[in-house]
C-alpha positions, 0 to 999 in steps of 0.5 A: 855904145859910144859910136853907132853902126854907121862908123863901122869898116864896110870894105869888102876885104872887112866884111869877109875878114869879120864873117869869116872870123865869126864863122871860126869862132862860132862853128868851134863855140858849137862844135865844144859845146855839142860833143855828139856831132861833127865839125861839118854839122856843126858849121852846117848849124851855124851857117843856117843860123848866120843865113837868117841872121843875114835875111832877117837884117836885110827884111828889117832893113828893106822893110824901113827903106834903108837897106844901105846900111846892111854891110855896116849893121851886118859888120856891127852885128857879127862883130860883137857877136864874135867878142860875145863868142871870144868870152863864152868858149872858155865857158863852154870848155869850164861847163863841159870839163868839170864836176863842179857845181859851183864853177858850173854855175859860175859858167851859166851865170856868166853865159847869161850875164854876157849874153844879156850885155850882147842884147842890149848892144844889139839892141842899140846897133838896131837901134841906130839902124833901123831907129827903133828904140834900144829895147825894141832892138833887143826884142829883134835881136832875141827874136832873131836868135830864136829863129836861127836856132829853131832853123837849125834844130833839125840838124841837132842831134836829139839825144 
C-alpha cells in the first residue's frame, strides 16, 4: 500500500498478460477445490465471476465520473488477486488431501486470514480509485465478490 493504483502498467500487452495470468490461476483454484466439475465449467464459473468484477468497477467508476482509470484499477485488482490465488492453491491442495484436523484447520485459517489481508488492499485500491474510504472499499470489494459468486452458482454442481 505504499503506491496506488494509479502507478499501475495499463499497456495493453499487460493487461492481457495480467487477465490471462488470473484467468489461469483462478480456473485451476476452482477446478482443485471442486472436484465434481470439469476444467471447461470450471473457467466458465470464473469467467462469470471476472465478467461482474469487470462491470462492477466500471459502474463504480462511471458512476464517479472517472472511468479513465479502469484499466489501472482492473490491473490493480486482478493483479493481487492473483498474488491471493498464488498462496490459496496450496491450501486448497492441503484441504483436500488430507485427514488431518489440524492442517485443516491450519488451511481454513490461512484461507480466512489472506483473504482478509486481500480486503483491505482492495479496499485501498477502491480507495485511490474511486476516493471513498479504505473501509468502504473493502465493503465494495466484498460485495462484489459475493456478486461474482451468486452469479456463478447456477453453474455449481449442487451436491
Amino acid at each position: 500500500m505504499r503506491t496506488g493504483p494509479d502507478r499501475a502498467p495499463t499497456a495493453t500487452v499487460f493487461i492481457v498478460s495480467v487477465v490471462t495470468f488470473y484467468l489461469f490461476l483462478s480456473t485451476i483454484s476452482v477446478f482443485i477445490s471442486r472436484t465434481n466439475i470439469t476444467f471447461l465449467i470450471a473457467l466458465i464459473i470464473v469467467l462469470t465471476g471476472l465478467l461482474v468484477e469487470v462491470s462492477c468497477v466500471w459502474l463504480l467508476l462511471a458512476f464517479k465520473s472517472v472511468t479513465y482509470r479502469f484499466r489501472a484499477t482492473l490491473v490493480a485488482l486482478l493483479g493481487t488477486s492473483s498474488i491471493l490465488l498464488v498462496f490459496l492453491v496450496p491450501f486448497n491442495l492441503l484441504v483436500l488431501n488430507t485427514d488431518s484436523e489440524s492442517a485443516v484447520f491450519f488451511a481454513n485459517t490461512s484461507y480466512w486470514l489472506i483473504f482478509g489481508w486481500w480486503l483491505a488492499v482492495a479496499g485501498y485500491i477502491y480507495n485511490r480509485a474511486i476516493n471513498v474510504s479504505i473501509i468502504q472499499g473493502s465493503a465494495l470489494a466484498l460485495l462484489i465478490e459475493v456478486l461474482s459468486v451468486i452469479a456463478s452458482s447456477p453453474m455449481q454442481p449442487t451436491s
